[in-house]
Phi, psi and omega in degrees: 000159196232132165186164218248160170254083218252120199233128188262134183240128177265157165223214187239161184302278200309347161285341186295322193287329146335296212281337172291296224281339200271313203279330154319313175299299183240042144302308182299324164291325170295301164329306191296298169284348137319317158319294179285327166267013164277316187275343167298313176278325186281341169268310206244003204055020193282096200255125188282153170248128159011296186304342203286301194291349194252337138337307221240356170257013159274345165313303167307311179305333200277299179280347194240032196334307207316319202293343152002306207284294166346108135339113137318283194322329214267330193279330197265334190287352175263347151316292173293323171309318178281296182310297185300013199249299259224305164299338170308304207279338182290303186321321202280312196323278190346309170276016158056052143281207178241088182329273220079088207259134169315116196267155154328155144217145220264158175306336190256005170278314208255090194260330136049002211206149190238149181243174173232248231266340217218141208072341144304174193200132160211128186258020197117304198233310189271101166264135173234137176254137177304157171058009193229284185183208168267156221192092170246107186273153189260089167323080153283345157206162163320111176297142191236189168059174186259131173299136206236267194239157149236159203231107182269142186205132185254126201273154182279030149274348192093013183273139170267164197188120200237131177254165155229142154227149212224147181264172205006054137355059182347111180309116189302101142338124180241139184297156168293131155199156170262021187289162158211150158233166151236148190238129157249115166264151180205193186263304180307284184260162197282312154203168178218151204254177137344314190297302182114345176281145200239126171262131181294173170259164176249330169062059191288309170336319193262353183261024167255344174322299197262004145282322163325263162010301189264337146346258204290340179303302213287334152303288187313344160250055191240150184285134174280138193069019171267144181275357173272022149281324195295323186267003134324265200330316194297303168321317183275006208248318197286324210281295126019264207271358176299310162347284171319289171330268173332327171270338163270351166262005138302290176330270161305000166234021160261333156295338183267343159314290180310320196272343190243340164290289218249148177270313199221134169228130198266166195193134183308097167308048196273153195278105146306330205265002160293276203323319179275023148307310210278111193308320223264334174256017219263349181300271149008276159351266165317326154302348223223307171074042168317324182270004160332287198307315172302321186302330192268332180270023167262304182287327167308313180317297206285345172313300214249018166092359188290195206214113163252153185216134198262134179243177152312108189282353181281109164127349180306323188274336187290293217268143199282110157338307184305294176256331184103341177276150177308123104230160193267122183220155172247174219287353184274347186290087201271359200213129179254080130334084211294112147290359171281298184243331185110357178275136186216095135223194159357100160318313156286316161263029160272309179315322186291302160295330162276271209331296185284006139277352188256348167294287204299339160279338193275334179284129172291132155000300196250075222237152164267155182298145189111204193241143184233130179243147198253000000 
């Protein structure tokens, strides 16, 4: 099994100045060759293939000495980027999406650059890459499996961050259990199950507003290209990734909750990218990061051997757990009351009981391990 290994690193100006000038290097090969197949098809008709272009970089080197300095590997993986740029965008045409033809990227899109079998080093604590530097990594867990590749990467705070990824991995032991649940996420609580348990939402976005606010006020009145803007941006970039942070450490351990409790867990197959249309929640929404949440209990699933299965959301919130009839109520309504039969609790943990009854019927007998949408 394969998984990456994400790491925070300090360094020295001059491994910084290195790690600057190689991500220059090849933000400018990525252009370039970008470049050579826009302009290769529209005078010839000429379509470069990867291989082609990777052919041609001992050529580069000849004429550009600096790129010298530059892995090969580290050179052919900038390479590979664009060709996986360039089948992405055919891939979406087929599916009469919205493509998205590979674009330029400006130095501060291209944050970057990966090494494979050759120019590293690692001793336990330290990676040093040729010709750039030392690398002092903070070990929040132990790297397993044998390391394939690394990825050196700069957050637009200035922070460095080096992943690895390794291949046979050990497979994580997960406790046996035969439980199911349904999970209905909503906004008042982040969700709530089948169970009767209520997550709170912690709604970190909105409770950073008004430092963001004073953040971003405090840019906007800075001269453009002056370094007190750059370091204004930083600040608002730091405000951000706390934001970011707090909320995948939410996240990830409320899918880790699920994943270590329960065998098969059912959940609302919802259009999200529909749903933030709605101007007056659309915040909310976003803030609360379902499909975060869903994506991580699909990859956790397939991890630990679990069954997550998606159901239809129509009719979960309306209809009586109990007896089965509509009622109709709207969102400001919070306590579902049934005139049919007489049940009165929890909107949400009504929702929570149809989702996981509209699962079980719809799941077959026999289901593979993963997700099955109903």
């Amino acid at each position: 099994m394969r998984k990456t290994f994400l790491y925070r690193a300090t360094i020295n100006k001059q491994t910084e100045t290195n790690c600057n000038q190689w991500l220059n290097l090849c933000c400018n090969l990525y252009n370039t060759a970008l470049e050579q197949r826009i302009n290769g098809y529209r005078q010839r008709r000429k379509s470069f293939s990867a291989y082609d272009q990777m052919t041609q970089l001992p050529d580069l080197k000849d004429a550009f000495p600096e790129y010298k300095a530059v892995g090969s590997q580290c050179l052919q993986d900038v390479i590979e980027r664009l060709d996986k740029a360039y089948k992405g965008f055919f891939q979406r045409l087929k599916g009469n999406g919205k493509a998205g033809f590979p674009r330029f990227k400006s130095r501060k899109r291209y944050d970057s650059f990966t090494l494979k079998q050759t120019g590293w080093k690692f001793d336990g604590r330290y990676l040093y890459i040729r010709n750039i530097g030392r690398f002092k990594l903070f070990l929040s867990r132990p790297i397993e499996g044998n390391i394939k590749t690394i990825t050196i990467r700069k957050a637009s705070t200035g922070k460095w961050f080096v992943s690895f990824s390794c291949d046979n991995v050990p497979a994580k032991q997960f406790p046996e259990t035969v439980a199911e649940v349904g999970i209905d996420v909503g906004i008042k609580y982040f969700c709530v199950d089948s169970d009767g348990n209520h997550i709170e939402n912690p709604k970190y976005l909105r409770q950073s507003l008004k430092l963001l606010r004073k953040k971003q006020r405090s840019l906007s009145r800075k001269k453009k290209g002056s370094n007190r803007r750059t370091k204004a941006k930083v600040l608002v970039a730091k405000t951000h990734e706390k934001v970011a942070n707090q909320r995948k450490d939410f996240l990830h351990k409320t899918a880790n909750y699920y994943i270590d409790n329960y065998q098969t867990i059912f959940v609302e197959n919802l259009q999200i990218r529909n749903m933030v249309r709605n101007r007056h929640l659309s915040k909310s929404i976003n803030d609360s990061s379902w499909g975060i949440f869903f994506d991580l209990l699909s990859c956790k699933a397939a991890e630990a051997g679990r069954t997550i299965v998606k159901v239809n959301p129509s009719g979960t919130s309306q209809n009586c757990s109990s007896c089965g009839e509509k009622v109709s109520k709207s969102l400001s309504v919070r306590v579902h009351a049934c005139p049919f039969c007489g049940l009165v609790l929890d909107r949400d943990y009504n929702a929570s009981l149809n989702i996981k009854a509209f699962g079980q019927k719809v799941q077959a007998l026999t289901q593979p391990v993963g997700v099955f949408v109903a």
